[in-house]
ROFI-782322 format. One line per field, with one value per atom (N, C-alpha, C, O, CB): residue number from 1; x, y, z. Coordinates in nm, 2 decimals, m for minus. Glycine has a CB too. Layout:
! ROFI-782322
nr: NUM,... .
x: X,... .
y: Y,... .
z: Z,... .
! end
This chain:
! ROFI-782322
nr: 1,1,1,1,1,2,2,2,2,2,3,3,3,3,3,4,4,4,4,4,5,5,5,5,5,6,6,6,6,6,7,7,7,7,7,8,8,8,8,8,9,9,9,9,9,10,10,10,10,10,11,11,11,11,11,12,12,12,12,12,13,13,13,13,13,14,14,14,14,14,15,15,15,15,15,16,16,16,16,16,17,17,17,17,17,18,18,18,18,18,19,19,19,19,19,20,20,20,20,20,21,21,21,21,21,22,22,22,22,22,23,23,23,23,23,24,24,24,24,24,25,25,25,25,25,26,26,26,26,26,27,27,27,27,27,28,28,28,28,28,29,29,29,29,29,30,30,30,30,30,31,31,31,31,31,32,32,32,32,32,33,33,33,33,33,34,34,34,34,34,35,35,35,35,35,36,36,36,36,36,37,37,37,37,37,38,38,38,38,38,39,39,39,39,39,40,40,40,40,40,41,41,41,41,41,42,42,42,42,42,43,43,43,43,43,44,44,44,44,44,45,45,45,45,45,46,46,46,46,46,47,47,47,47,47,48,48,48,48,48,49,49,49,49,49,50,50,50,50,50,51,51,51,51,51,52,52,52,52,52,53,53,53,53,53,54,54,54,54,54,55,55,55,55,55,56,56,56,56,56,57,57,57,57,57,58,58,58,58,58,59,59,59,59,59,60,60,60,60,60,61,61,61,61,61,62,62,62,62,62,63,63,63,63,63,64,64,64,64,64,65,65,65,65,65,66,66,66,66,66,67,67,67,67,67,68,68,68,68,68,69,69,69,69,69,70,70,70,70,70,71,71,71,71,71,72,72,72,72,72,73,73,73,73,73,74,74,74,74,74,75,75,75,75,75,76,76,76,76,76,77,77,77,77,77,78,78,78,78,78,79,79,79,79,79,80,80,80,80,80,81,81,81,81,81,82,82,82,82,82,83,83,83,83,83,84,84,84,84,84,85,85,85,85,85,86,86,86,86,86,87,87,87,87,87,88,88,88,88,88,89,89,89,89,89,90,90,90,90,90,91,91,91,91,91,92,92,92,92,92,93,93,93,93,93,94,94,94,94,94,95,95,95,95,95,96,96,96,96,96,97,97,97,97,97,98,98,98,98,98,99,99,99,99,99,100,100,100,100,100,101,101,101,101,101,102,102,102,102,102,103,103,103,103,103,104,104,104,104,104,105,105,105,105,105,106,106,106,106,106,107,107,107,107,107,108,108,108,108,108 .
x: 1.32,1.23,1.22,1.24,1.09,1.17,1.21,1.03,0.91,1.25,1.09,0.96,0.82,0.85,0.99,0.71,0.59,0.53,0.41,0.50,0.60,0.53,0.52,0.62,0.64,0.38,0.38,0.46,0.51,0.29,0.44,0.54,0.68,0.73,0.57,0.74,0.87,0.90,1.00,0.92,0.80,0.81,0.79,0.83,0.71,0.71,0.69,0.84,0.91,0.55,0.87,0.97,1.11,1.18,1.00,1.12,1.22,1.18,1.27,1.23,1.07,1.04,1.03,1.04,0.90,0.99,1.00,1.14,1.16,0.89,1.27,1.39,1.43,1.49,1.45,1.41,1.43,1.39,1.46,1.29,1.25,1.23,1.29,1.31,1.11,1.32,1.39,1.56,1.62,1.35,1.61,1.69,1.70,1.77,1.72,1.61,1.60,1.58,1.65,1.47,1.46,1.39,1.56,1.60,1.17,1.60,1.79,1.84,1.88,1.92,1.87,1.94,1.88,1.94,2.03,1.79,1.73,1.72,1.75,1.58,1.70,1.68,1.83,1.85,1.65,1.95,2.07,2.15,2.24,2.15,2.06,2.08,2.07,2.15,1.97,1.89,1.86,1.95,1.97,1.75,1.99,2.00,2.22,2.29,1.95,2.25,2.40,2.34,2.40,2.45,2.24,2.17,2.16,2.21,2.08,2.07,2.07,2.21,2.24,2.01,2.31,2.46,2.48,2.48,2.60,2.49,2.60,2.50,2.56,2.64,2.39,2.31,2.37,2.49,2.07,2.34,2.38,2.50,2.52,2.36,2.62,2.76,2.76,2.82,2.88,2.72,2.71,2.68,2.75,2.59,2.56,2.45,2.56,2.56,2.28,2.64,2.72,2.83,2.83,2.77,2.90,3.00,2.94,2.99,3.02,2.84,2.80,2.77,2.79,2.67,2.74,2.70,2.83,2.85,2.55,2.90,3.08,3.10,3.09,3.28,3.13,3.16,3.07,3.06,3.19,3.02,2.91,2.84,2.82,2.93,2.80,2.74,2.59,2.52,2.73,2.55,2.37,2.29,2.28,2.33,2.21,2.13,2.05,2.01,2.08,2.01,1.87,1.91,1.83,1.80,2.03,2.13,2.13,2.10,2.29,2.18,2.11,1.97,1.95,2.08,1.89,1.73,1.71,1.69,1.57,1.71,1.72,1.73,1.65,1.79,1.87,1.97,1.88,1.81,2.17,1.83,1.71,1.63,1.58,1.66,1.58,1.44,1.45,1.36,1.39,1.58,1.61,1.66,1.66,1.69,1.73,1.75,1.64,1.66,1.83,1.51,1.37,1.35,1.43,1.27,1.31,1.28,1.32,1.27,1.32,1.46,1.53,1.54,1.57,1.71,1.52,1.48,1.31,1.29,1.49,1.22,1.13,1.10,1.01,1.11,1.18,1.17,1.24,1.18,1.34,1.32,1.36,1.27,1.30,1.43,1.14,1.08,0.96,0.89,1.07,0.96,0.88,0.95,0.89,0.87,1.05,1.14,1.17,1.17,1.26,1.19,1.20,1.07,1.08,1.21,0.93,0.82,0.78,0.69,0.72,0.86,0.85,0.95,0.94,0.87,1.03,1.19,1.09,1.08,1.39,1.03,0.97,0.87,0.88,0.88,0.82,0.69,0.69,0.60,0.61,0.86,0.86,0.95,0.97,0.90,1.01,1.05,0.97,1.00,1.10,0.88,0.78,0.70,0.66,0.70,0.66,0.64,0.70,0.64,0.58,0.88,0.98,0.95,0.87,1.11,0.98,0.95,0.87,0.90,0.91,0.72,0.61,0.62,0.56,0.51,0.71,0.71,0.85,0.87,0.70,0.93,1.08,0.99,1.05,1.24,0.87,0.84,0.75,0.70,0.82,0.72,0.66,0.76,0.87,0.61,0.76,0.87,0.87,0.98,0.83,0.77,0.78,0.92,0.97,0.66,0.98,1.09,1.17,1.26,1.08,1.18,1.33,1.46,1.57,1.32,1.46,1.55,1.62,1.73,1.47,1.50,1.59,1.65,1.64,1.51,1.73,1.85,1.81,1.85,1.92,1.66,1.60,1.57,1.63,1.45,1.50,1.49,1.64,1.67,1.45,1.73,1.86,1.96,2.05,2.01,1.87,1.98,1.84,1.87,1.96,1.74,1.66,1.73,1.80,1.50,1.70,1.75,1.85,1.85,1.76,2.00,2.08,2.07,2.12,2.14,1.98,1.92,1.86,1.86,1.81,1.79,1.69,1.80,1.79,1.49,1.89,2.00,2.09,2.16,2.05,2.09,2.18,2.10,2.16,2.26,1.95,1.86,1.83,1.85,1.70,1.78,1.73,1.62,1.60,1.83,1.53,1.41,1.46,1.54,1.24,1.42,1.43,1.38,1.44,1.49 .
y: m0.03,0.04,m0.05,m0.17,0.06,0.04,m0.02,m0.11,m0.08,0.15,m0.24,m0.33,m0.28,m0.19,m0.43,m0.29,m0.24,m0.33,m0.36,m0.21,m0.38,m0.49,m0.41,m0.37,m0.63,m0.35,m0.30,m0.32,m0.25,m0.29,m0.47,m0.51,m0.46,m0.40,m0.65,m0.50,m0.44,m0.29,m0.24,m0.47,m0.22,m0.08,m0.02,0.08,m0.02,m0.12,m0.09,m0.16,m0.11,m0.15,m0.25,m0.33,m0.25,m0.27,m0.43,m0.13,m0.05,0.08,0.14,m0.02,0.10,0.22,0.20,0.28,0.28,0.08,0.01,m0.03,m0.04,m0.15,m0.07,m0.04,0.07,0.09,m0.07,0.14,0.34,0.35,0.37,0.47,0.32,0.38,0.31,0.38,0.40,0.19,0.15,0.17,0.14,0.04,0.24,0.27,0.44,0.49,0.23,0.47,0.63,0.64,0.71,0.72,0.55,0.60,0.52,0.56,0.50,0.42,0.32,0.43,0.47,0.18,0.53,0.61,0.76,0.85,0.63,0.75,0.85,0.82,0.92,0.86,0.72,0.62,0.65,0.72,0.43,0.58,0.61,0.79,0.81,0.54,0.88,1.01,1.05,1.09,1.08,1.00,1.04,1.01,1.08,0.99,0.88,0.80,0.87,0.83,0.48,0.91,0.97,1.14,1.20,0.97,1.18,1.33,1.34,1.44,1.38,1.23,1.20,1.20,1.29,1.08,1.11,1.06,1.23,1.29,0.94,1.30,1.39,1.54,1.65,1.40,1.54,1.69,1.57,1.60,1.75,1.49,1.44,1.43,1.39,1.35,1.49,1.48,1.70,1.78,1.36,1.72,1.88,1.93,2.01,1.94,1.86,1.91,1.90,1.98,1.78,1.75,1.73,1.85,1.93,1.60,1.84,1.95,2.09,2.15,1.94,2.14,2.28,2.26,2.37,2.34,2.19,2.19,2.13,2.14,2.10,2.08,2.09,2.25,2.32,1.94,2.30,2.43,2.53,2.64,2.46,2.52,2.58,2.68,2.79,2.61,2.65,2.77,2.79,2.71,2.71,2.90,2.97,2.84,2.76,3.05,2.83,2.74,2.73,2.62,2.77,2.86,2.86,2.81,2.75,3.05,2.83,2.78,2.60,2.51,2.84,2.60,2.39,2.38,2.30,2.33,2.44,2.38,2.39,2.29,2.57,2.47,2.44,2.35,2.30,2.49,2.32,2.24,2.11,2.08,2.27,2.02,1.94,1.93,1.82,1.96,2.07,2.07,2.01,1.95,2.21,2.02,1.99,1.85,1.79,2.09,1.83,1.65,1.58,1.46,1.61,1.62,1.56,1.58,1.50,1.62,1.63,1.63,1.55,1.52,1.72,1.51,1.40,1.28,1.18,1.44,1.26,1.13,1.08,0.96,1.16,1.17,1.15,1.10,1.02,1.20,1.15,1.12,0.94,0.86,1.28,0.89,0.79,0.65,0.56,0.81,0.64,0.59,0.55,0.45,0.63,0.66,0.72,0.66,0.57,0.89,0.69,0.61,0.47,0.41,0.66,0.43,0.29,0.22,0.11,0.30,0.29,0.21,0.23,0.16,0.22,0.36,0.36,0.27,0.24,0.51,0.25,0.15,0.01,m0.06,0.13,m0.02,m0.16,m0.19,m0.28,m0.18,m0.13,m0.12,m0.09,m0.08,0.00,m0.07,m0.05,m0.18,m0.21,0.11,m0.24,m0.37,m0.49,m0.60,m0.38,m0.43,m0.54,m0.53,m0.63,m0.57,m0.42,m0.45,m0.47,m0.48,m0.39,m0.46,m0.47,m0.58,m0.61,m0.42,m0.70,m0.84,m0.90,m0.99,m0.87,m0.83,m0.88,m0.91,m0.99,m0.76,m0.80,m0.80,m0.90,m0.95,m0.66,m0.91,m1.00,m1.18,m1.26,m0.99,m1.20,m1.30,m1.34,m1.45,m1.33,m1.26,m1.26,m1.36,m1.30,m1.12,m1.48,m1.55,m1.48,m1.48,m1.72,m1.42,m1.38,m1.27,m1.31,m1.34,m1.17,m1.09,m1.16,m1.12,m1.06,m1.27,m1.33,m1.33,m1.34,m1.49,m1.31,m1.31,m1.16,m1.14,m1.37,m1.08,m0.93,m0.88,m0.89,m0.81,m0.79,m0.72,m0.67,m0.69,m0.58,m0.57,m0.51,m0.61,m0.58,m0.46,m0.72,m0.81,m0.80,m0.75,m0.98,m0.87,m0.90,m0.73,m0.72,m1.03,m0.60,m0.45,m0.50,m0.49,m0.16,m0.53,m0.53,m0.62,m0.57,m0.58,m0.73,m0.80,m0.77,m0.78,m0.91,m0.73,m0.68,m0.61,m0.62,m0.65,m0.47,m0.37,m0.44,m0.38,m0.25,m0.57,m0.58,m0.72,m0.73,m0.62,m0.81,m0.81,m0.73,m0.78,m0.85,m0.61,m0.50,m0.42,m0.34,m0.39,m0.44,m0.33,m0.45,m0.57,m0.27,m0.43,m0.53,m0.44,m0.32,m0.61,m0.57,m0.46,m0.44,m0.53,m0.50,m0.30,m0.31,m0.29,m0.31,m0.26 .
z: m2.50,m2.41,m2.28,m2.27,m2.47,m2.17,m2.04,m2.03,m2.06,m1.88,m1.98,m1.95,m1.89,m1.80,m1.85,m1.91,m1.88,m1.79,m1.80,m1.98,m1.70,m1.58,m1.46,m1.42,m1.52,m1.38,m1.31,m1.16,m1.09,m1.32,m1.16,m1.05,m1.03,m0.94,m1.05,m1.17,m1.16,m1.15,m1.08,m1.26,m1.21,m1.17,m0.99,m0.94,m1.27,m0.92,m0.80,m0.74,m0.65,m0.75,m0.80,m0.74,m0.70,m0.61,m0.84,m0.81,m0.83,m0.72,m0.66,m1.00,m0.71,m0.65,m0.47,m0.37,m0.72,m0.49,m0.30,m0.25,m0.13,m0.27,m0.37,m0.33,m0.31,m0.21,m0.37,m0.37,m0.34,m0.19,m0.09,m0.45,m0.20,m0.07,0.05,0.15,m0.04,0.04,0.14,0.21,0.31,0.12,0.05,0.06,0.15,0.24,m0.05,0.08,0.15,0.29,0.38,0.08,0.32,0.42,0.59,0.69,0.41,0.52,0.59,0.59,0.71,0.48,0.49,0.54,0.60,0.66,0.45,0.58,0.67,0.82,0.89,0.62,0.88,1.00,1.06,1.17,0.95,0.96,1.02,1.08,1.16,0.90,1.00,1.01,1.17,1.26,0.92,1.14,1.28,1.41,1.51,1.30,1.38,1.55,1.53,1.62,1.56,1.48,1.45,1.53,1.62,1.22,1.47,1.54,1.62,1.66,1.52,1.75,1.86,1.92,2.01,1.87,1.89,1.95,1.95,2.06,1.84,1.82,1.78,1.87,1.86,1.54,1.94,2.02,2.14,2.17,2.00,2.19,2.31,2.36,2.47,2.32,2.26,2.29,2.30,2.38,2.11,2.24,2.25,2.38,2.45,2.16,2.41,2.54,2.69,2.78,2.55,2.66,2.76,2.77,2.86,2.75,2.69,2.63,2.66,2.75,2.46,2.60,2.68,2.83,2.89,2.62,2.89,3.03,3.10,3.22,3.07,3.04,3.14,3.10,3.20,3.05,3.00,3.01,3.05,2.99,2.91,3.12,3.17,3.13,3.19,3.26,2.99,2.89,2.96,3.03,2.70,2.93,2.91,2.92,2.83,2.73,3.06,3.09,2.98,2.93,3.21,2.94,2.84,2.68,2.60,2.82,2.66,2.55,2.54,2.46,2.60,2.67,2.71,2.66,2.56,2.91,2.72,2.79,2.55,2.49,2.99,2.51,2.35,2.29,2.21,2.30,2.34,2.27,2.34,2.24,2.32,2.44,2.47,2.42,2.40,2.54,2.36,2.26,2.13,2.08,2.21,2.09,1.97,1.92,1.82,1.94,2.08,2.11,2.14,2.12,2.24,2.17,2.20,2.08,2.04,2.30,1.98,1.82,1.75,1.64,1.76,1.82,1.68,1.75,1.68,1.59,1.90,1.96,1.90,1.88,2.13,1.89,1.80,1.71,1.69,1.78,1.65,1.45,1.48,1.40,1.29,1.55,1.54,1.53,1.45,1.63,1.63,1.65,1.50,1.48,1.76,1.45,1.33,1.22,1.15,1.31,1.22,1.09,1.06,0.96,1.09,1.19,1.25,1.22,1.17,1.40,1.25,1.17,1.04,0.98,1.22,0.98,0.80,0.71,0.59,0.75,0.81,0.74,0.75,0.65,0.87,0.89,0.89,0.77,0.70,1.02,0.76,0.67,0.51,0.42,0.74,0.51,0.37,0.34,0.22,0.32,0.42,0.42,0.40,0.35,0.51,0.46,0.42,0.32,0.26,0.51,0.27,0.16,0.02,m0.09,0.17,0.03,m0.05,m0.04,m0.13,m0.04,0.05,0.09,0.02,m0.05,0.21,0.03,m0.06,m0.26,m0.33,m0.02,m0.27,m0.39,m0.42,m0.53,m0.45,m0.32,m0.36,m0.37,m0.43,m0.17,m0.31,m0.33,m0.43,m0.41,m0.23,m0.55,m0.63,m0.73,m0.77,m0.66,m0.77,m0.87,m1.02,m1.08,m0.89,m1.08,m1.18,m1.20,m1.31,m1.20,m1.14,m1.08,m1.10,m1.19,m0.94,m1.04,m1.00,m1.11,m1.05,m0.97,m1.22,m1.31,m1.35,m1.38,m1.42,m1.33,m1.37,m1.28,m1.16,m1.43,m1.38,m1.27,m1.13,m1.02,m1.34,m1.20,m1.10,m0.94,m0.83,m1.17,m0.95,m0.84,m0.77,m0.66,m0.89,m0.87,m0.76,m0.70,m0.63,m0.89,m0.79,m0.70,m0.55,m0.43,m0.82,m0.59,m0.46,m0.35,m0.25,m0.49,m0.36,m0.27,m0.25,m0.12,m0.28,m0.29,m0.21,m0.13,m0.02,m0.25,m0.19,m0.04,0.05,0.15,m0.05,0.06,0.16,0.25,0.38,0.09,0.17,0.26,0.34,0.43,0.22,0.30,0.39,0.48,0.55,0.32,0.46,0.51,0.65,0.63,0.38,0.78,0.85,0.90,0.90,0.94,0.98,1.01,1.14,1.20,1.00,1.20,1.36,1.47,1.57,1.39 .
! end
């Protein structure tokens, strides 16, 4: 049966999220590049002004979410951090899948 240490069970669930929320973060700022390469592209071809002025709305929405994610990735890093420094951890598997995410994760 799986260990009953609450730490560890948070331990496991604050790598999740830090994993989710990294690639959620990476989504966005790829969404931004990938409406900002469109918007240019429709306006050399000189599509439907009102078709652009959208396609903006929708690039302002996910320039948004960036800044938002950016302080839920921070914040969940740190509190992955909090628990990576707990020594009791240090031996199970669970600790070392963490620290690998939070070596590949950086804050930004």
């Amino acid at each position: 049966m799986a260990s009953t240490n609450p730490d560890l069970k948070q331990l496991k669930i604050r790598t999740g999220v830090v994993k989710r929320i990294n690639k959620e973060f990476a989504m966005y700022k790829q969404e931004v590049i990938d409406h900002q390469n469109k918007i240019q592209k429709m306006e050399d071809e000189k599509k439907d002004p009102y078709d652009i002025s959208k396609m903006k709305e929708v690039l302002a929405e996910s320039q948004a979410m960036v800044p938002d994610t950016r302080n839920r990735l921070n914040a969940a890093i740190k509190e992955l951090d909090i628990l990576l420094e707990k020594k009791n951890l240090s031996e199970t598997a669970e600790y070392k899948a963490a620290r690998e995410v939070r070596d590949l994760v950086e804050i930004q």
